[in-house]
TILUMMAR-868449 format. One line per 10 residues: number of its first residue (from 0); their letters; for each residue x, y, z of C-alpha. Coordinates in Angstrom, 3 decimals. Example, Ala and Ser with C-alpha at 12.3 -4.5 7.8 and 13.67 -1.06 7.14 Angstrom:
2
0> as> 12.300 -4.500 7.800 | 13.670 -1.060 7.140 .
This chain:
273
0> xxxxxxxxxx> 2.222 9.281 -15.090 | 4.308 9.904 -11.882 | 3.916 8.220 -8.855 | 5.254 9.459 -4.999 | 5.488 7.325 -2.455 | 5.226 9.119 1.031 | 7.898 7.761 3.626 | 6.459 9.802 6.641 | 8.083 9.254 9.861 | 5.097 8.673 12.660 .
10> xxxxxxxxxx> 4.666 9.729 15.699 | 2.454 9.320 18.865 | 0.718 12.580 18.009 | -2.396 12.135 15.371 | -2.626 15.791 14.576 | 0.952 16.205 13.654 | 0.884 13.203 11.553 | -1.877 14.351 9.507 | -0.288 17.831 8.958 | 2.961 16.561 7.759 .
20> xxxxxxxxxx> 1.344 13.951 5.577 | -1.073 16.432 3.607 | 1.935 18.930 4.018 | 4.296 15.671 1.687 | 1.116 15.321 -0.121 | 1.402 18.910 -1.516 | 4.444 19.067 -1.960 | 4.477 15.409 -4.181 | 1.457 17.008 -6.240 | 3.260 20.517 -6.743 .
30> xxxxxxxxxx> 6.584 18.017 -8.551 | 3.488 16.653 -10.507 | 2.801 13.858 -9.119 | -0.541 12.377 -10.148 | -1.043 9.849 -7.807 | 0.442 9.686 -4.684 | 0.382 6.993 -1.525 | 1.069 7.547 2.287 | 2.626 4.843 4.578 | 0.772 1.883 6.551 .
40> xxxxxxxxxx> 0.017 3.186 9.881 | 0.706 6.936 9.048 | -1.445 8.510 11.566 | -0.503 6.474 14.180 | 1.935 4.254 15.889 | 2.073 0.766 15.048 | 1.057 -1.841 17.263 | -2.003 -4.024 18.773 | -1.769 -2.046 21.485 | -2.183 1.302 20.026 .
50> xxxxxxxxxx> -5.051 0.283 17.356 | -8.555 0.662 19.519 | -6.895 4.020 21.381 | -6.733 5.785 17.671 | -9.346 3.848 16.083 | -11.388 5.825 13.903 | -14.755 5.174 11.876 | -14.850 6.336 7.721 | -15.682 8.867 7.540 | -13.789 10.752 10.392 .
60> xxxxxxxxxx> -11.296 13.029 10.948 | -8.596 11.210 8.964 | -10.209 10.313 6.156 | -11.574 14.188 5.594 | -8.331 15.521 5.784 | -7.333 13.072 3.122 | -10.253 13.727 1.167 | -9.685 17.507 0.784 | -6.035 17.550 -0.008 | -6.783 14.848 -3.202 .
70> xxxxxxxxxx> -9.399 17.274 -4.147 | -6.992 20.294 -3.249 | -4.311 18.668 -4.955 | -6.430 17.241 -7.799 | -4.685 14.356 -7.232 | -5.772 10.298 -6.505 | -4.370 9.599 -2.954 | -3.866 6.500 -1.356 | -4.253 6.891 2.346 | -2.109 3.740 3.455 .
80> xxxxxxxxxx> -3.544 2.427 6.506 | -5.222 5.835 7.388 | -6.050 4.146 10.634 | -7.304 1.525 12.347 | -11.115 1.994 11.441 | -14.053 1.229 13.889 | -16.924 -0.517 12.508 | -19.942 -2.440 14.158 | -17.894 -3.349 17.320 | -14.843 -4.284 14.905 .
90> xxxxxxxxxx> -11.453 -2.968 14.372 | -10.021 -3.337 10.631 | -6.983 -2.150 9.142 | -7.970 0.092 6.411 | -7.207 2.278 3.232 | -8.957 4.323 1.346 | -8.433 5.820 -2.233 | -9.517 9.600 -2.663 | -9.944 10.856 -6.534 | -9.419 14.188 -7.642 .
100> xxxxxxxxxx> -12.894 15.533 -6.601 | -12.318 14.353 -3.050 | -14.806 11.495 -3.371 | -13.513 8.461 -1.666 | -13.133 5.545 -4.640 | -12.091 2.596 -2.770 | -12.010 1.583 1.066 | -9.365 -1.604 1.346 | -9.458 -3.752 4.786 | -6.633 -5.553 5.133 .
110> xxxxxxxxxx> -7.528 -9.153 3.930 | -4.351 -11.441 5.782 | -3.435 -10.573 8.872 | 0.014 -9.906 10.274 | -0.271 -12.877 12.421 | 3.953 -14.566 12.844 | 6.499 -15.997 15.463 | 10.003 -16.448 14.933 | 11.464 -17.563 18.024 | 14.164 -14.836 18.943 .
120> xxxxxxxxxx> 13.440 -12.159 16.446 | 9.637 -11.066 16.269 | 6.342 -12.187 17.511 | 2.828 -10.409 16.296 | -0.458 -10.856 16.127 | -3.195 -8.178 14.226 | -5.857 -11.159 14.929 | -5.844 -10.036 18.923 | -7.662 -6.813 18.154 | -7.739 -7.008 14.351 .
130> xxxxxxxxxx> -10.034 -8.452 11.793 | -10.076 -9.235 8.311 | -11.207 -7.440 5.324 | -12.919 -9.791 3.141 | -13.017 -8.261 -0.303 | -10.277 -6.682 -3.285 | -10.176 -3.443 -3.953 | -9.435 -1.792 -7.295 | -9.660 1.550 -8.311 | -9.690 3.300 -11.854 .
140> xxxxxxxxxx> -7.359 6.138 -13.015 | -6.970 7.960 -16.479 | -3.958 5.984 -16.512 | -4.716 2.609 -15.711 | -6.740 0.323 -13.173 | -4.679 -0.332 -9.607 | -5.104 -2.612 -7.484 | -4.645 -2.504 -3.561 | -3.042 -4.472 -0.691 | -1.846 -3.966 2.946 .
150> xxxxxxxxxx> 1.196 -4.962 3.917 | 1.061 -8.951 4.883 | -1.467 -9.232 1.748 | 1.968 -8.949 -0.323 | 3.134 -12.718 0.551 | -0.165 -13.895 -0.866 | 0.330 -14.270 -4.676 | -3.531 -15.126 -5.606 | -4.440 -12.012 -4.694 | -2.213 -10.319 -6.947 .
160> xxxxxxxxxx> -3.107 -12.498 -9.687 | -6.529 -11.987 -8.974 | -5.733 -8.186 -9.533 | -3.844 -9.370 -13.190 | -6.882 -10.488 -14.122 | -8.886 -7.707 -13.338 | -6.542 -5.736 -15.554 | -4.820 -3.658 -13.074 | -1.191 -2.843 -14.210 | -0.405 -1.226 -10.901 .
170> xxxxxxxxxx> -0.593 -2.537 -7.748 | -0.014 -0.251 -4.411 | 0.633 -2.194 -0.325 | 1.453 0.104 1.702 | 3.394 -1.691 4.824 | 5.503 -2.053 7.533 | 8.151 -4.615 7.148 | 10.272 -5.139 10.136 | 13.804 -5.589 10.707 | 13.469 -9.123 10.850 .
180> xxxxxxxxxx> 11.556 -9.860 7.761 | 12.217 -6.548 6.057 | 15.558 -7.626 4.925 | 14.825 -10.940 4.213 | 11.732 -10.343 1.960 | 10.685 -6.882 1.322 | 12.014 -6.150 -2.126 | 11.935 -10.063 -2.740 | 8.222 -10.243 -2.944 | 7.781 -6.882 -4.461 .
190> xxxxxxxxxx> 10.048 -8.227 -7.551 | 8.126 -11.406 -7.597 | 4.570 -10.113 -7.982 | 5.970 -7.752 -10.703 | 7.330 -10.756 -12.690 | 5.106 -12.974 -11.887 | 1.775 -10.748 -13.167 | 3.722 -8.249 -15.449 | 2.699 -5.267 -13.151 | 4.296 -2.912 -11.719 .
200> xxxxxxxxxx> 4.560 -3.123 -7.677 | 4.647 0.083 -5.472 | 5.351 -0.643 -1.973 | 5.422 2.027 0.872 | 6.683 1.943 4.263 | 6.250 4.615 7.422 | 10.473 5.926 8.014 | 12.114 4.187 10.606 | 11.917 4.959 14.453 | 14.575 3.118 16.370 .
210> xxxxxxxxxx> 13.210 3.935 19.586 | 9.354 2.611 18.827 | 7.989 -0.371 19.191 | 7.511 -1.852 16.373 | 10.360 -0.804 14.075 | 9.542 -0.189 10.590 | 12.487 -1.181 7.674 | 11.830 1.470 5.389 | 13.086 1.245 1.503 | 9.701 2.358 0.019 .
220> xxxxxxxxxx> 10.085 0.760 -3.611 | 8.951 0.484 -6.918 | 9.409 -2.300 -9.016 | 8.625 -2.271 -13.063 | 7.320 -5.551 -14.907 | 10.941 -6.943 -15.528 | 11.584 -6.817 -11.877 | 14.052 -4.025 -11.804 | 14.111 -2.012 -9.016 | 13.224 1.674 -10.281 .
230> xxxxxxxxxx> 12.755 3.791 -7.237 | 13.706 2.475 -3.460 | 14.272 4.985 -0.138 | 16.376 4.892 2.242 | 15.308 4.221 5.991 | 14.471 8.110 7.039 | 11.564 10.750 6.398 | 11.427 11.181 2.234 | 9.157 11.175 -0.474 | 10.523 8.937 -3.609 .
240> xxxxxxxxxx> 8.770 9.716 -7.260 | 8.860 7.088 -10.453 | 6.994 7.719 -13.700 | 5.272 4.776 -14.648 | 5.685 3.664 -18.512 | 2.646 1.546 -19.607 | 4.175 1.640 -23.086 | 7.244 -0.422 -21.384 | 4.512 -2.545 -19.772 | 2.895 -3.116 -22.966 .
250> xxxxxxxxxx> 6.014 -4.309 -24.709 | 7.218 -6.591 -21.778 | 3.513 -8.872 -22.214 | 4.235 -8.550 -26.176 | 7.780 -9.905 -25.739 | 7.124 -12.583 -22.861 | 3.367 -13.471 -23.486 | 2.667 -15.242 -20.192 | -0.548 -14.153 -19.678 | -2.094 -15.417 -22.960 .
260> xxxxxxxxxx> -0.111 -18.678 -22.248 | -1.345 -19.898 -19.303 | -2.703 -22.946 -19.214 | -6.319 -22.382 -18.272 | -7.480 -26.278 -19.200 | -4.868 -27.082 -16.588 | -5.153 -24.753 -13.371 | -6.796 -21.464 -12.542 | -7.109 -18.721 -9.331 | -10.820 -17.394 -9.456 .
270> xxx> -12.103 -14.739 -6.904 | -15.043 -16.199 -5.060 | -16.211 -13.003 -3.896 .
């Protein structure tokens, strides 16, 4: 099945965000793509600052737009971190999953949050006005199961192995990278949950704005179970498509069969929730 991967560039404006997204969203369906993901952050800037001003509770008026262009699409759509969603005095960082009927099949809050400091380069913290999702979130397709992450949830390798094991064979984090780390270890931990699971690992990114706050790197990429690189973007505005080949995932676990070789008597990662 073919994937797209939604680079949008963000602005300050909400409205204009969500046009251009469901306007890429049509035109990734209309190439026939079947399921298709937006950025982290696409509806609005990125930044602990900017995250109770565009908060938004689910339903709202972000997650109906998405809603009825999956439906008008037929498509699944993965809304990236549609916003910063409002619940019960909280503020998560959320995604949700519409299927092709428009019914919402999964709602992801961001599990780890984006909490660093490297003296010189970058310091953030989500956890100032951010809290954390405490759950996994899979989703079914015709295709195959996926499984979801946001952006920092990448560096945490349980949680993708927790999605092995619940048979996913795709797994989707939207994020936002900087120019710090983005360089450093964007594709490098994309390639090492594909390897290390047998999956493969679709990551998307908003475009880069030099002049915002919080710049994003860019390079939306997919990654197939070998590791290869099969899809990456550039830094600017573009929608990237890969067709994903469970057949060639299939035949990877056959020829290195690491997942039937683990040694359970000896270690194990179990989901306590």
């Amino acid at each position: 099945f073919r994937l797209a991967l939604i680079q949008l560039h963000v602005s300050a404006v909400k409205s204009d965000n969500l046009q251009r997204a469901c306007g890429l969203v049509r035109e990734a369906s209309a190439k026939g793509a079947k399921v298709v993901s937006l950025p982290e952050c696409f509806n609005s800037p990125y930044g602990t600052q900017y995250f109770k001003e565009y908060a938004e509770k689910i339903p709202g008026e972000s997650t109906q737009k998405l809603s009825e262009v999956a439906k008008e699409c037929s498509i699944y759509l993965v809304g990236g971190r549609s916003i910063p969603e409002e619940d019960g005095g909280k503020l998560y960082n959320t995604c949700t999953v519409f299927g092709p009927d428009g019914a919402m099949l999964a709602k992801h809050r961001k599990v780890h949050l984006f909490d660093i400091n490297i003296p010189g380069k970058i310091q953030f913290k989500e956890s100032e006005t951010l809290s954390p999702g405490n759950s996994f979130s899979v989703f079914d397709t015709p295709y195959c199961k996926v499984g979801l992450g946001i952006c920092y949830d990448i560096r945490f390798a349980e949680m993708a192995q927790i999605y092995g094991q619940k048979g996913c064979q795709l797994l989707i984090y939207p994020g936002a990278f900087n120019l710090t780390t983005g360089p450093a270890h964007w594709e490098l931990l994309q390639r090492g949950r594909a390897v290390d699971n047998q999956v493969y690992v679709a990551t998307v990114s908003p475009a880069r704005d030099e002049k915002a706050s919080y710049v994003a790197w860019g390079h939306s990429t997919v990654v197939n179970p070998w590791g290869e690189v099969i899809a990456k973007a550039g830094a600017e505005e573009t929608v990237i498509y890969t067709d994903i080949d469970l057949k060639k995932l299939a035949e990877i676990r056959q020829q290195i069969p690491i997942l039937s070789q683990k040694r359970c008597d000896l270690y194990g990662i179990e989901m306590k929730k």
